[in-house]
Every structure is written in structure tokens, then in C-alpha cells.
N, C-alpha and C positions, 0 to 999 in steps of 0.2 A: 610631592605636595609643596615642600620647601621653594621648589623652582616655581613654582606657579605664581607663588605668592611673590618672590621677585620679579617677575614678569609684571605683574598688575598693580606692584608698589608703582611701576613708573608710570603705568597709563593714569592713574590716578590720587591716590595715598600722597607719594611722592613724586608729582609730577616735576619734572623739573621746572616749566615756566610757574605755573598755577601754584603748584605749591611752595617748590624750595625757592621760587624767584631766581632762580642760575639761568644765566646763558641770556642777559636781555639785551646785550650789544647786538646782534644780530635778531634777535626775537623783534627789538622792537624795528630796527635798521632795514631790512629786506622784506618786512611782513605789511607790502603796500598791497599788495595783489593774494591770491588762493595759491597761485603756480608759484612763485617767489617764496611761500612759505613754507610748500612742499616740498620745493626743490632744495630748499636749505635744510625741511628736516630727512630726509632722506639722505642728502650727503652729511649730517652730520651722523645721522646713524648708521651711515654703513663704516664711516670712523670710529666710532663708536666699540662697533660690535669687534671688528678688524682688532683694533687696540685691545680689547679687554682679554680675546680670546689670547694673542700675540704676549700682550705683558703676563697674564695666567699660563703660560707656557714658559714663559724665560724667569718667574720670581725666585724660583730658590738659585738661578747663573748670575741674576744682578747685584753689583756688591750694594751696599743698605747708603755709602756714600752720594751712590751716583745715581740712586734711584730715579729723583726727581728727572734729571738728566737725559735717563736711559729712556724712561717715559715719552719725554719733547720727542725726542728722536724717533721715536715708536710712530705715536699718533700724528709728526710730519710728516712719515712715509710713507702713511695711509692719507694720507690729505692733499699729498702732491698725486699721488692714482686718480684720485674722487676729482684735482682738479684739469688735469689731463684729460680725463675721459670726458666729466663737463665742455671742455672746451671743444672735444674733438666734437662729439654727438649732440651736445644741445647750445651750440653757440649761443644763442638769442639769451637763454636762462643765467648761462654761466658771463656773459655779458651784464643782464640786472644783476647777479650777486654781489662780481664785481669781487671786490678787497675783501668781502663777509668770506670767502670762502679759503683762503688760505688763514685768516684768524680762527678758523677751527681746530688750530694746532694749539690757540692759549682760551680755548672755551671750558669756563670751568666746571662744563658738566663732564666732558669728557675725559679730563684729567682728575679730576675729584674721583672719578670711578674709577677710574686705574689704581690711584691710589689707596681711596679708602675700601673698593673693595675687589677688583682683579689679582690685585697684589696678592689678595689674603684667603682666595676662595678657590675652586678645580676648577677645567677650564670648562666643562658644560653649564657651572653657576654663571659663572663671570658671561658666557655667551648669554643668555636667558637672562640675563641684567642689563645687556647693552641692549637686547631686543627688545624688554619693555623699556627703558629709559630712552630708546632710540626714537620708537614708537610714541610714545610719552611725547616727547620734544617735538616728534612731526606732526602730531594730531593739534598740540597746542599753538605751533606756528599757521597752522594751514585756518584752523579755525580762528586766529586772529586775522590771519589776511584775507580771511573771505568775508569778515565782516567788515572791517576796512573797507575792502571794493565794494560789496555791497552796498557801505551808507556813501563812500567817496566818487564813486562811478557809476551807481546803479549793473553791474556787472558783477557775474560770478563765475570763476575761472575762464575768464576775459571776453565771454558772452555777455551781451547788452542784455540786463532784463527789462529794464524802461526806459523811453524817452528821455532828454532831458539832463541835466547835468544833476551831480552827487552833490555833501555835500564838502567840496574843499578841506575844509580841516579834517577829515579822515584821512588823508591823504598824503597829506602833512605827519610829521612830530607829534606833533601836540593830540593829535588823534589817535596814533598810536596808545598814549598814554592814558587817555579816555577811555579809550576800547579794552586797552588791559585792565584797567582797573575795575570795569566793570564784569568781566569774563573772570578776573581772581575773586570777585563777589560771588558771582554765581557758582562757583567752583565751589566754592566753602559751604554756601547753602546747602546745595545738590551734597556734598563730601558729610555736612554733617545730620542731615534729616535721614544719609545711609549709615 
């Protein structure tokens, strides 16, 4: 029951964008499109999950010095896989992410979790943490970039739905920041009427 409720802290409770605000360099950076946002939160979660299970396994080998250290090290190694295989299998995506995808080594969802709770938990918690927090962060990036394209392109995972041109500032910056701050609104309603 304990695992469960780590599981669902991240898709919701403790979302990482919606809620604790973590991870908006890339949230807000690559979340112009549905596919761009998925495709970041999936590589971030399979780093994620990769690191938490990896560091939950090596905490009581790590000396307390070089923690922080050992960590970088960790979730680099899982980052340089995720960007490998990107590159081999989905040129087109791993070209939009772009630079977002090896700065997954200093996102501080994924090292926050290592620390505050891989380090400190067995390894099937710490897995069932990275998979809702994983989760958590993809559902929030994909549901920010499809509303983006939707009001920016009229398009939803890069299908036309109307005529016609979007509108620009979605598309842009400054939409980004519109778009979240509306979706961290609704977030808290929806979070507190449950």
C-alpha cells in the first residue's frame, strides 16, 4: 500500500511540474509540441527510474563524501543510453530536444530523488518512485505541449486539426508561461475539491 501511494504522489499530490515546480528548464524549453513533450518525459523517466533503482542498490558502497558525486555519475550514464538510442531510433525528436536532453544529468527532479529518497529507501520503493515521478513529469510535459500546439498550430501530435494559422505566442516563450500557469491553476482546483 505504501508503494502505491508513492506511485500516485507523483502523478499528482506531488507532481513534479504542477506541483513542486521542479524540472521547468526543459518543461518549459521543449514543450512546443504533444511529441517534444513526450519524448522528454519518457527520456527523463526512463533516467529516472534507471538512477533511483542503480543509486538504491550502491547506498550503503557509497562513501557520504562523494555522494552528490557518485549520483552525477549515475544518472550521466543513464542519460548518455537514453541519448544514444534517441539519436540512433528517433533522429527527427532527438534533433527537437536538442541540448534539453543531456541537461537531464543536472534536472533537479531526478537528482532530488536520488537523494532525498533512492539513497534512503529498498530498491523496489525507490523503482515505484521513479515510475510515478517519471510518469508524473511525462504526463505533465505532454499535456503542456498539446496545449501549446493546439492554441499555437491548431494541431495535436503534429496532425492539423483546423485550418488556418494558431495563435503565435503559444508557440513562443511567453506561451509557455501562460499555458503553465494556467494548467498549475487548474491543477490545485482539480488537487483541492479532491
Amino acid at each position: 500500500m505504501n508503494q502505491f501511494r508513492n506511485f500516485t504522489k507523483g502523478l499528482a499530490i506531488e507532481n513534479p511540474v504542477f506541483a513542486l515546480l521542479l524540472g521547468l528548464c526543459p518543461t518549459l524549453g521543449v514543450t512546443t509540441s504533444a511529441i517534444n513533450g513526450l519524448g522528454m518525459g519518457l527520456a527523463t523517466t526512463f533516467v529516472l527510474i534507471c538512477s533511483n533503482v542503480f543509486i538504491s542498490l550502491l547506498k550503503n558502497m557509497i562513501p557520504n563524501k562523494v555522494r552528490i558525486p557518485a549520483f552525477i555519475v549515475v544518472i550521466a550514464s543513464f542519460v548518455t543510453i537514453v541519448d544514444l538510442v534517441m539519436a540512433g531510433f528517433v533522429p527527427a525528436l532527438h534533433e527537437q530536444l536538442g541540448l534539453f536532453i543531456p541537461l537531464i544529468v543536472v534536472n533537479c527532479i531526478v537528482l532530488g530523488r536520488a537523494e532525498a529518497f533512492a539513497s534512503k529507501n529498498s530498491v523496489f520503493s525507490s523503482l515505484i518512485d521513479g515510475v510515478g515521478m517519471g510518469f508524473g513529469f511525462a504526463i505533465a510535459l505532454t499535456i503542456l505541449g498539446g496545449v501549446r500546439e493546439l492554441l499555437g498550430s491548431k494541431a495535436f501530435f503534429g496532425m492539423k486539426l483546423a485550418e488556418g494559422d494558431g495563435m503565435l505566442v503559444f508557440v513562443l516563450a511567453p506561451g509557455a508561461f501562460i499555458c503553465l500557469g494556467y494548467l498549475i491553476a487548474l491543477s490545485n482546483r482539480i488537487l483541492k475539491k479532491s
